[in-house]
C-alpha positions as semicolon CSV with decimal commas, in nm:
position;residue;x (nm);y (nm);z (nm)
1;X;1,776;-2,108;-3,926
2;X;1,715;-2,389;-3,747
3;X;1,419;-2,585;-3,807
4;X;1,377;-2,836;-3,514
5;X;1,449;-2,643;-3,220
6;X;1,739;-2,493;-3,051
7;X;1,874;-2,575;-2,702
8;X;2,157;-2,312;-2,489
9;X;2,289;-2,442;-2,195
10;X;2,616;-2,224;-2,251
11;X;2,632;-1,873;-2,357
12;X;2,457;-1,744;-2,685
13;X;2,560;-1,376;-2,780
14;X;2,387;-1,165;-3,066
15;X;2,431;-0,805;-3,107
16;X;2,335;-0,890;-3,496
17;X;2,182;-1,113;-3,779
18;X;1,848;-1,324;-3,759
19;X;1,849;-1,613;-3,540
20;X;1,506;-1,823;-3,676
21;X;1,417;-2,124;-3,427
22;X;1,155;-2,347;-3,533
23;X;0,925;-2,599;-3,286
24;X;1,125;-2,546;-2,980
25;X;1,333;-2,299;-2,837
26;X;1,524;-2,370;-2,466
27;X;1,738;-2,160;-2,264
28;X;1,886;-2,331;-1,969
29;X;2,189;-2,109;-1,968
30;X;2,221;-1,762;-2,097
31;X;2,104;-1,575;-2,408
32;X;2,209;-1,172;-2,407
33;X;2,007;-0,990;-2,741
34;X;2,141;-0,698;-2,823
35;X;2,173;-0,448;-3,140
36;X;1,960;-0,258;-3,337
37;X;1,567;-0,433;-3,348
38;X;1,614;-0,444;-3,695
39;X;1,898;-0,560;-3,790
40;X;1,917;-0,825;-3,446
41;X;1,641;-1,049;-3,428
42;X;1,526;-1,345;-3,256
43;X;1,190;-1,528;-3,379
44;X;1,074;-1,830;-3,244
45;X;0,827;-2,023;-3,457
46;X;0,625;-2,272;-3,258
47;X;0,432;-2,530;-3,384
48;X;0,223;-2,855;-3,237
49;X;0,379;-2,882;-2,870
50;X;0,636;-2,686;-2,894
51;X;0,721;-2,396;-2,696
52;X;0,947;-2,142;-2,537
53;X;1,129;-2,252;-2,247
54;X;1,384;-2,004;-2,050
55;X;1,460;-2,159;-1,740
56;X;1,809;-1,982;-1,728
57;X;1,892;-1,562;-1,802
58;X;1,753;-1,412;-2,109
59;X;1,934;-1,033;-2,066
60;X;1,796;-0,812;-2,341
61;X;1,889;-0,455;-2,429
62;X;1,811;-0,424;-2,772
63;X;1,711;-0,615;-3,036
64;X;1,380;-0,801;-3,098
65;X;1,264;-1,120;-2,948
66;X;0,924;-1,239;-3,124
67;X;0,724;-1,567;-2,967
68;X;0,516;-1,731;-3,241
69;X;0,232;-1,967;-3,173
70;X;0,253;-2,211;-2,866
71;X;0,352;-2,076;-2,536
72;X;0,638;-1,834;-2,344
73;X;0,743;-1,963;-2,022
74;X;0,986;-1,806;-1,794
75;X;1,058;-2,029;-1,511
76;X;1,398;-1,848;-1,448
77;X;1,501;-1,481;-1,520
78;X;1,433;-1,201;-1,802
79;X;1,626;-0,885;-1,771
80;X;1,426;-0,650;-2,055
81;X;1,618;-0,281;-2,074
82;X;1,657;-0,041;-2,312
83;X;1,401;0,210;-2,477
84;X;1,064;0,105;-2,617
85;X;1,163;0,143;-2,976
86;X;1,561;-0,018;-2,921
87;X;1,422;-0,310;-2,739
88;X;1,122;-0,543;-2,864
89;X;0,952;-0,829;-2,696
90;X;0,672;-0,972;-2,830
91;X;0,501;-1,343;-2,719
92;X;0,160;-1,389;-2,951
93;X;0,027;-1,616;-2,741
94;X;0,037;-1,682;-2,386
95;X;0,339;-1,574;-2,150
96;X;0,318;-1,744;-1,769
97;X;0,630;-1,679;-1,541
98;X;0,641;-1,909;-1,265
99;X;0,918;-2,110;-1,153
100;X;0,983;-2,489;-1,160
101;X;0,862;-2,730;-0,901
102;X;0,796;-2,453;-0,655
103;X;1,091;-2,187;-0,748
104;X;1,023;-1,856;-0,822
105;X;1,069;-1,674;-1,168
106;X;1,144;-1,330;-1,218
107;X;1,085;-1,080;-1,546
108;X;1,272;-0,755;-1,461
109;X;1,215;-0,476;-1,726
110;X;1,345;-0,143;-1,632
111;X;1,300;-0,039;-2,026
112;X;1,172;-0,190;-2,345
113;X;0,838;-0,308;-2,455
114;X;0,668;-0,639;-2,347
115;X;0,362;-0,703;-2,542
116;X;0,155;-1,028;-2,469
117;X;-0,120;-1,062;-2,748
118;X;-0,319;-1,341;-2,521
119;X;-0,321;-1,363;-2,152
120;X;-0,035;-1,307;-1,906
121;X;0,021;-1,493;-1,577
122;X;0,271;-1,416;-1,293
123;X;0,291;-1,713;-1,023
124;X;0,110;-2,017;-1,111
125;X;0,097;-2,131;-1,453
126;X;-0,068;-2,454;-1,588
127;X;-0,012;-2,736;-1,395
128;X;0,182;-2,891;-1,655
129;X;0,279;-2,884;-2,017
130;X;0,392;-3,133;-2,265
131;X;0,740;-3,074;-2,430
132;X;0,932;-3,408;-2,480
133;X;0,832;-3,525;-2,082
134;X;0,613;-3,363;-1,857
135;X;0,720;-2,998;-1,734
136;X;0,594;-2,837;-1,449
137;X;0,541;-2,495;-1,422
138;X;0,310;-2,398;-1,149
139;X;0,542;-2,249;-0,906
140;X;0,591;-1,884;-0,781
141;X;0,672;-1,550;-0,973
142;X;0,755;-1,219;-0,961
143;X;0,729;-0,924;-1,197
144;X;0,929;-0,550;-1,170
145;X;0,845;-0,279;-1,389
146;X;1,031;0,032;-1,370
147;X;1,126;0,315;-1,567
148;X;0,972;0,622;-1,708
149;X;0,616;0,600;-1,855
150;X;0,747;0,666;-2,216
151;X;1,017;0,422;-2,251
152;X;0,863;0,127;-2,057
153;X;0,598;-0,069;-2,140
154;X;0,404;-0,351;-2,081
155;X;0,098;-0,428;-2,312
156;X;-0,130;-0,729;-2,229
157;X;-0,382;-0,807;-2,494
158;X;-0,572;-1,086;-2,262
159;X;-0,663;-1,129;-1,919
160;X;-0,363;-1,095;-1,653
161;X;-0,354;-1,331;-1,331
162;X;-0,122;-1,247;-1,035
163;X;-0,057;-1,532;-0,833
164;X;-0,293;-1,855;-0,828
165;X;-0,341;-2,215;-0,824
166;X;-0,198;-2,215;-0,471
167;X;0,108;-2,031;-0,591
168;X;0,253;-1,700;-0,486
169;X;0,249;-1,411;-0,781
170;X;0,399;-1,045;-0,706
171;X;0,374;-0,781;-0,929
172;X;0,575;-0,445;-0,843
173;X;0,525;-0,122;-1,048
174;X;0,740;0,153;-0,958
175;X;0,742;0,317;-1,325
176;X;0,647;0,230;-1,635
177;X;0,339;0,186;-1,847
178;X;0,130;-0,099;-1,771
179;X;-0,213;-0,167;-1,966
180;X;-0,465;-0,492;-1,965
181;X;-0,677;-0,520;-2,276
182;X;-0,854;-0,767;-2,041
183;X;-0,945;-0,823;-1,673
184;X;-0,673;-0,809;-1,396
185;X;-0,733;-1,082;-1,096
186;X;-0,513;-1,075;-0,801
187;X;-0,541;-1,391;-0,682
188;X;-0,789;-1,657;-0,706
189;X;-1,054;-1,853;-0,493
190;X;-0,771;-2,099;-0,420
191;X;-0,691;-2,038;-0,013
192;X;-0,300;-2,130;-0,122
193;X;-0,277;-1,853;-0,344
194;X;-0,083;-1,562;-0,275
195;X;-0,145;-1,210;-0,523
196;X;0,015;-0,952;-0,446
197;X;-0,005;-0,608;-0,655
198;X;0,246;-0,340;-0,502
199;X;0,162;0,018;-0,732
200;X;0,410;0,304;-0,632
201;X;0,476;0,491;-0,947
202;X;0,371;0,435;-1,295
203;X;0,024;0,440;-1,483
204;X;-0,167;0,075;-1,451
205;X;-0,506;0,112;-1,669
206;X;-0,730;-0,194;-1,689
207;X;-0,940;-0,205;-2,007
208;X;-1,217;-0,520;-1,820
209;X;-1,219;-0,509;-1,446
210;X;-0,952;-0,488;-1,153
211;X;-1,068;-0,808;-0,961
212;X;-0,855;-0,849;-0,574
213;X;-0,932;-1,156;-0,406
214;X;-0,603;-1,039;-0,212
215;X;-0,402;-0,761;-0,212
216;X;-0,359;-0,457;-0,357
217;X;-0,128;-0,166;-0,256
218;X;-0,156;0,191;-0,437
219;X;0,088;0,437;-0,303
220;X;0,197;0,613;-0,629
221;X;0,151;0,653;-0,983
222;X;-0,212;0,608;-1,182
223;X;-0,457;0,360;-1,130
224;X;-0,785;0,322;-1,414
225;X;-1,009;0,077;-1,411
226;X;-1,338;-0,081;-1,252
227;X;-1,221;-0,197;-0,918
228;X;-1,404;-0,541;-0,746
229;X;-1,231;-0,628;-0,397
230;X;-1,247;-0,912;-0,212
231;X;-0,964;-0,898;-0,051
232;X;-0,715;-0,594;0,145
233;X;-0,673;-0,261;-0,033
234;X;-0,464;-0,025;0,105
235;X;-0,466;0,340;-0,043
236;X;-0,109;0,582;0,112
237;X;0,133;0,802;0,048
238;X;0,235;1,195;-0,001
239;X;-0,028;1,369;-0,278
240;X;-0,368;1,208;-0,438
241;X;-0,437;0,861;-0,482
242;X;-0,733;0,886;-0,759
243;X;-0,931;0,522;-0,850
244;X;-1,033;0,656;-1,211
245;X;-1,340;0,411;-1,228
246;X;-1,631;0,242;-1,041
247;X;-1,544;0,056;-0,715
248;X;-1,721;-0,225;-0,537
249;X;-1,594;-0,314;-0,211
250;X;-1,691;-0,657;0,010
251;X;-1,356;-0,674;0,156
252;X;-1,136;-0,426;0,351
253;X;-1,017;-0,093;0,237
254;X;-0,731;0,075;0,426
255;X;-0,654;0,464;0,383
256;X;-0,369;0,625;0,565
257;X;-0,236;0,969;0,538
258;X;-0,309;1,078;0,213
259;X;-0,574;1,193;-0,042
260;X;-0,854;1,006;-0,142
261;X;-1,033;1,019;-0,421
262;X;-1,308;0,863;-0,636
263;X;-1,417;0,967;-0,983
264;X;-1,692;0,655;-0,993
265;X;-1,981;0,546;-0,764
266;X;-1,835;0,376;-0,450
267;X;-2,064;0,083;-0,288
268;X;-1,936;-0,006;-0,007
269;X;-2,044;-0,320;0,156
270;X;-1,714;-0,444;0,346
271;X;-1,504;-0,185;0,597
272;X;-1,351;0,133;0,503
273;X;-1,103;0,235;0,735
274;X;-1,023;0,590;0,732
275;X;-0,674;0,668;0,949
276;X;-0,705;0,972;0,881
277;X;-0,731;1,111;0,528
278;X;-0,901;1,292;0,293
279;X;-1,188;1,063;0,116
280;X;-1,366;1,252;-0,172
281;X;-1,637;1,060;-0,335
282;X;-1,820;1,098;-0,657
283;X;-2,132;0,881;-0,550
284;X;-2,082;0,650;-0,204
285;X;-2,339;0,373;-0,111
286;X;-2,321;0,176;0,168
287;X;-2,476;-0,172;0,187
288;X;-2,618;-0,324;0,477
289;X;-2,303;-0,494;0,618
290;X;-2,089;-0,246;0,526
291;X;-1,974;0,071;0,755
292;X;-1,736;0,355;0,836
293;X;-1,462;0,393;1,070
294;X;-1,302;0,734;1,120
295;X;-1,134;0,972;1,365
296;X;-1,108;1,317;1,434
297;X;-0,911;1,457;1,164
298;X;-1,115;1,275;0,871
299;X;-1,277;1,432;0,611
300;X;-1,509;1,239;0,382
301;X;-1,615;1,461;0,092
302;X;-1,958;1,378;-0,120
303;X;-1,959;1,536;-0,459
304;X;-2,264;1,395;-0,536
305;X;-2,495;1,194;-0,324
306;X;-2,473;0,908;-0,054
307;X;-2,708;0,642;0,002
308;X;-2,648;0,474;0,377
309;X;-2,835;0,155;0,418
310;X;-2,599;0,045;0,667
311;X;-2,707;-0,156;1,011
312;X;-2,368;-0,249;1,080
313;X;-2,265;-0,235;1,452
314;X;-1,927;-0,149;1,373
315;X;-1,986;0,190;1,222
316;X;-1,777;0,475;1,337
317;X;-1,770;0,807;1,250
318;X;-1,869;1,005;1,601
319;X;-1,519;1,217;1,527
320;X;-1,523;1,212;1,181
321;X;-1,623;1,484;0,955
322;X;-1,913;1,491;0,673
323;X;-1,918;1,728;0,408
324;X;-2,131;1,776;0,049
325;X;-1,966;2,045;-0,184
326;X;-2,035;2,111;-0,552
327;X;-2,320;2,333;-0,718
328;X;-2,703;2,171;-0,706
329;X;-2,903;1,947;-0,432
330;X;-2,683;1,653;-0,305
331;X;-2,950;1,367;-0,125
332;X;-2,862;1,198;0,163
333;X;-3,024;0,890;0,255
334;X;-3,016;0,673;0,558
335;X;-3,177;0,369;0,696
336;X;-3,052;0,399;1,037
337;X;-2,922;0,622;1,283
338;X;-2,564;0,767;1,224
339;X;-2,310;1,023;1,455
340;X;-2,085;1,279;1,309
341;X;-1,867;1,482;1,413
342;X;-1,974;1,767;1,195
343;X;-2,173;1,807;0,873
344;X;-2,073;2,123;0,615
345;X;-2,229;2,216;0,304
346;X;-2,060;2,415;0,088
347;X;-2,242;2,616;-0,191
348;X;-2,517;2,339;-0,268
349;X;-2,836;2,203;-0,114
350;X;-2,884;1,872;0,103
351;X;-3,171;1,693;0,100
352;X;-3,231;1,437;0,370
353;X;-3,468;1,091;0,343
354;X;-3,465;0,774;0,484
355;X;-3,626;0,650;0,805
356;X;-3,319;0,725;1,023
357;X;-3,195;1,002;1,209
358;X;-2,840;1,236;1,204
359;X;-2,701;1,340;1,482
360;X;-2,422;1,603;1,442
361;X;-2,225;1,830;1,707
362;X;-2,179;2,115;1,437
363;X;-2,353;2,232;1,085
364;X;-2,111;2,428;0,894
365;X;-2,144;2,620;0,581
């Protein structure tokens, strides 16, 4: 127990026994936590100004590691591994990883549980904290999550940022479980900033709202949640790509060789890009600025009904297929005048309104 705080720049190794750190807690070399979470335990106890501090290599793969009070910053590495019950984390305030003076930080957890109680950030922290002199740690970071869905997880009780005050955050999920109590923003309003979210396996659900002011990749795994963007998203990959949850989009939206899909209403008021794929859609509106773009072998899919006020010169959809499927009347509305390559109905009825006019090659169905 020590009550003042504790400082490694060597090499601290526990596999067993409590370690209790009071005020402050500093890693500038390495600290490897291992053993049974039980019986090998780490708790930091925070109080006033003080903090957590690993700008060196925390490696654990076992054990727990409990954060009390101030705040957890990683401004070097954190290896987290093992399963979710054989390997605890838990910060109960805030955890930012971003580097020093412009480095880059990096939490790697291939196993384990991570659960942040209040917000977590990933590039660009605060601009600086108080801990004996004045630390900065608004610099760059990056977070990996891997692993299967049962044995990894991160848990974020807060809101999560990725990448802002003109820093560069990356988050890549190739596995694991990731949930947001929260809101998730990928990047800010800063024009510095740099947020990058990279989802190719995994399950990411967001409790609040997805917000990109940047860019967001989905080419595997799960994604729930309200999506805003105001930035790139780019949907790929073999098999389904399913937004469970309303989407508004004023920015760009990429799709590319795969599947689709919608469960929400859509409102588009940016560009949707089709190249080619698959788009089913719940409900789809269209604002006035914001349009289609298709080619031959698209296939947009309306499950429900579409509202078009488009007058967007950039609309194109001349090769691109329309289609309404699902039992009842599906109403299609349109301010101006639209080309398609061919409209099908399958076992329901369309109903058409608006003050513009559809011009088709083919009616199928």
């Amino acid at each position: 127990g020590v009550g003042d705080g504790e400082f490694i720049s060597g090499v601290f190794n526990q596999t067993g026994g409590d370690n209790w750190v009071g005020f402050a807690f500093g890693v500038s070399g390495t600290y490897n936590l291992s053993g049974d979470p039980s019986t090998s335990t780490l708790c930091v106890d925070e109080l006033g100004t003080g903090l957590e501090l690993i700008s060196g290599t925390f490696n654990q793969n076992g054990g727990t590691h409990v954060s009390n009070g101030n705040e957890l910053i990683l401004s070097g590495a954190y290896n987290l591994s093992g399963g979710t019950s054989g390997s605890i984390f838990t910060v109960s305030y805030h955890e930012h990883i971003a580097g020093n003076n412009g480095s880059t930080a990096l939490f790697n957890q291939t196993g384990g549980t991570n659960t942040t109680q209040g917000n977590l950030s990933v590039g660009g922290g605060q601009d600086s904290f108080f801990w004996g002199p004045v630390y900065s740690f608004n610099g760059n970071g990056t977070y990996n999550l891997s692993g299967s869905t049962s044995q990894s997880i991160l848990a974020v009780g807060g809101n999560e940022h990725i990448g802002q005050n003109g820093n560069t955050g990356t988050f890549n999920q190739s596995g694991g479980t990731h949930t947001v109590e929260g809101s998730l923003e990928i990047g800010d309003l800063n024009p510095s900033s740099v947020g990058i979210y990279n989802l190719l396996g995994g399950t990411l659900t967001v409790m609040g709202e997805i917000v990109n002011n940047d860019q967001l990749y989905y080419s595997g795994g799960s994604l729930e949640g309200n999506l805003t963007n105001d930035g790139t998203v780019c949907l790929n990959g073999i098999g389904v790509r399913t937004i469970t949850g309303d989407v508004t989009n004023n920015g760009t939206f990429n799709v590319m060789k795969t599947i689709a899909q919608y469960t929400g209403t859509f409102v588009n008021n940016g560009a949707y890009i089709s190249d080619p794929t698959l788009n089913i859609f719940n409900n789809l509106v269209i604002g006035v600025n914001g349009y289609i773009s298709g080619e031959m072998d698209d296939l947009f899919v309306i499950l429900g009904s579409f509202e078009n006020n488009s007058i967007s010169a950039l609309w194109d959809t001349s090769d691109s297929s329309l289609a309404f499927s699902g039992e009842g009347v599906h109403n299609l509305y349109q301010a101006g005048d639209f080309t398609w390559g061919a409209l099908s109905v399958y076992d329901s009825m369309l109903n058409l309104s608006g003050t513009g006019n559809l011009y088709v090659r083919s009616i199928l169905g």
